[in-house]
N, C-alpha and C positions, 0 to 999 in steps of 0.2 A: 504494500500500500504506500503510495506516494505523499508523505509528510506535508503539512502545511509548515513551509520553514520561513524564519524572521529575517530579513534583510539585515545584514550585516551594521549600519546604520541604527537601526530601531534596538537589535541585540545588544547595542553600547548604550543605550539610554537606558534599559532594563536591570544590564548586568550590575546584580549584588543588591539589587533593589527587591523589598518584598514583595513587588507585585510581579516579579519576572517568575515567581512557580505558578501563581494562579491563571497568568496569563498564557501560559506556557499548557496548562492544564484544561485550561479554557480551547485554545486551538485543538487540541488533541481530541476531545471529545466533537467537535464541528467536523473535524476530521473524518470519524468517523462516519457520520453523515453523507459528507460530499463524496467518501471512497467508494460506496453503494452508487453513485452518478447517473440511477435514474430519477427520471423526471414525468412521472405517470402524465401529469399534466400539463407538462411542458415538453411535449416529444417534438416537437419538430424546433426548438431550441438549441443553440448552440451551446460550447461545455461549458459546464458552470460546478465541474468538480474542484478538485487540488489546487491543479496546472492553472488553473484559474485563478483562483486566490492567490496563488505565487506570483504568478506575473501581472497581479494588483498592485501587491504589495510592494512590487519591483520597483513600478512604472509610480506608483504615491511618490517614492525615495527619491526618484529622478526629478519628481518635480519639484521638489524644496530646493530653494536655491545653494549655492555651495555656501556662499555667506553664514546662512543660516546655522548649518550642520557647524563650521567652523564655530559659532559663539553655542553652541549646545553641548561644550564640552563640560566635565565635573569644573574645573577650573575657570569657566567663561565669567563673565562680571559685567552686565547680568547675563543668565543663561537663559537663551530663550525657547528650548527642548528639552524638558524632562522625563522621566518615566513615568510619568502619567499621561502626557502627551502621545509618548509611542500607544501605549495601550492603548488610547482610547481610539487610536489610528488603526492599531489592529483588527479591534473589537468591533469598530464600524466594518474594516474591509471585509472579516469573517462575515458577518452577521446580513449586507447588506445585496443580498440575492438569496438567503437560507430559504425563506419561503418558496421559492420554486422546488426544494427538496423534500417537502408535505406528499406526505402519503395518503390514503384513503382514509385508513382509519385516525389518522390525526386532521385532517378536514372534519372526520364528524365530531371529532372531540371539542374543536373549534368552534364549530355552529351547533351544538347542543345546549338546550337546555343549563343545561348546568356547568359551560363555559370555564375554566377557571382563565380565560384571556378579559380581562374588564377593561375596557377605558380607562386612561391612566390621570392621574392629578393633570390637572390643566388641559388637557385633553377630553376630558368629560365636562366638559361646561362650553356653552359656546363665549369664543373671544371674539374680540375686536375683528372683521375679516376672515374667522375659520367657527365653521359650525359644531356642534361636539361631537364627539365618537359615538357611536350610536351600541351598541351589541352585537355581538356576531352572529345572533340566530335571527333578529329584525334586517339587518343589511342582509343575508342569505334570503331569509323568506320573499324581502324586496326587490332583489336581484331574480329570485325565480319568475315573480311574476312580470318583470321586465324581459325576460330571456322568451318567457311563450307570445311576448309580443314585438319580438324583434323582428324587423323589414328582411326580407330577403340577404338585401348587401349586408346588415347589419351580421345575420347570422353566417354569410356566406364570409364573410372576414376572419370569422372563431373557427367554424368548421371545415372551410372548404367548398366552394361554388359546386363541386360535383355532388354532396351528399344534400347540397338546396335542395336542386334539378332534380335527386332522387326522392325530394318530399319527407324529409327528415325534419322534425320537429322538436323542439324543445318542450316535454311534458311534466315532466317532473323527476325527481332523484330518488330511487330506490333506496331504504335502509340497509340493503342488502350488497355491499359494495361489488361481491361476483357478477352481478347483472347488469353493471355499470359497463357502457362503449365506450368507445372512441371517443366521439361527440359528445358525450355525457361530461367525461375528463375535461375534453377541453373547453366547456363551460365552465367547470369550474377554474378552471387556469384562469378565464378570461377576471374571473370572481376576483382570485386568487391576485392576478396581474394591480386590478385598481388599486386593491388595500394594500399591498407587500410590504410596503415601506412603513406601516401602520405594526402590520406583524411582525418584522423582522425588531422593530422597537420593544412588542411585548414579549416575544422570543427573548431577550436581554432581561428582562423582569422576572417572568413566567415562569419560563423554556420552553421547550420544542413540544411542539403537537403530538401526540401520538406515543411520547414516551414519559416516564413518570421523572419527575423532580431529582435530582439527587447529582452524584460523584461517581458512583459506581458505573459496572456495567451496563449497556442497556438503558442507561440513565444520561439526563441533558441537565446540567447547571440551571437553573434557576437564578439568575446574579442580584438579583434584586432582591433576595430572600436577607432578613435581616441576621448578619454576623459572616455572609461570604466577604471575602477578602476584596472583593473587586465589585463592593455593593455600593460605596461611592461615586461608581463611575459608570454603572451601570445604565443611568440614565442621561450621561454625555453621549454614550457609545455613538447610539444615532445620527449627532448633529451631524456628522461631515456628510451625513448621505444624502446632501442640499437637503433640508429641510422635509423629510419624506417625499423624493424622489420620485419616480412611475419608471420601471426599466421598460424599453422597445419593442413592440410586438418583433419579431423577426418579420423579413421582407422576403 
């Protein structure tokens, strides 16, 4: 399996710093997410595994000017790169396409009933210019009955002009995720695509859909959980991702 490794750069801001195990620990577990590199919902998507996130992280490095790195040294006065910085550079890059890595049954865990993804502080209240977050079983129910009344183009965009033509319709989503198509998946992608940058925020909080809370095996960080080591920054993670972002339908 192909390592999410740290730019040599970011490695020096870390090193000897308490947040370099957790942060270190934190990849590893994403890791193991993106090493599995399907994308039930996003199949006709380009990679969005490892090799991915490496050559984010490469390409983040290369954009900081040299100036910069040169006064981000232990010894700079003042420094303007610390290990909080790297991380929260990380944390964003990790984090900031996970949602495309959603599986079935953590889509249902998402739009269930009993949700543990909420609206976060500030974000559940409408502000000045943004309305509030709404619940992920109200926005899905909303989303359904917008999908059975999508225009031709509209639907022939998500699915494909051919399976239009063949009179393929959007009815509703089976509890039963086996009975789920093609077409089925990729409505929810499209679900999936609007919010991302929404979930990849409560992904940082939470954790990951579909798997329980924890450190362990089989288990996704929670970092927002109170006494993680990287529960301060948990909620920077997001900014760099412009402001909750929308990634590119593919062309």
């Amino acid at each position: 399996m192909t390592k999410i490794e740290f730019p040599t750069r970011l490695k020096n801001l870390i090193e000897s710093s308490p947040l370099q195990a957790p942060i270190r620990a934190y990849a590893d577990h994403v890791g193991v997410i993106l090493a599995d590199n399907k994308l039930p919902f996003f199949p006709d998507y380009t990679d969005h595994g490892t090799d991915h996130i490496n050559q984010v992280l490469e390409t983040e490095v290369d954009l900081v000017p040299e100036a910069v790195w040169d006064n981000s040294t232990k010894s700079s006065k003042p420094r303007l790169l610390r290990d909080a910085d790297a991380v929260i550079i990380i944390g964003a890059t990790l984090l900031h396409d996970i949602a495309m890595h959603l599986h079935p049954d953590g889509f249902l865990e998402l739009v269930g009933d009993n949700s543990r993804f909420q609206p976060l502080p500030w974000f559940k209240d409408t502000q000045e210019g943004y309305s509030a977050d709404r619940p992920w079983r109200e926005l899905w129910l909303d989303f359904q009955r917008e999908a059975r009344r999508f225009s031709d183009r509209d639907l022939g965009n998500i699915i494909g002009l051919e399976s239009v033509r063949q009179g393929w319709k959007f009815e509703k989503l089976s509890e039963d995720t086996g009975q789920w198509e093609r077409n089925h998946c990729l409505i929810i992608g499209e679900f999936i695509r609007r919010h991302h940058a929404r979930l990849a925020h409560e992904i940082a909080l939470y954790g990951f859909p579909g798997l329980e809370a924890g450190s362990g095996n089989g288990q996704f960080p929670a970092i927002g959980e109170q006494g993680h080591h990287l529960q301060h920054l948990a909620d920077l993670m997001p900014v760099p991702m412009v402001c909750r972002c929308v990634f590119a339908k593919p062309t």
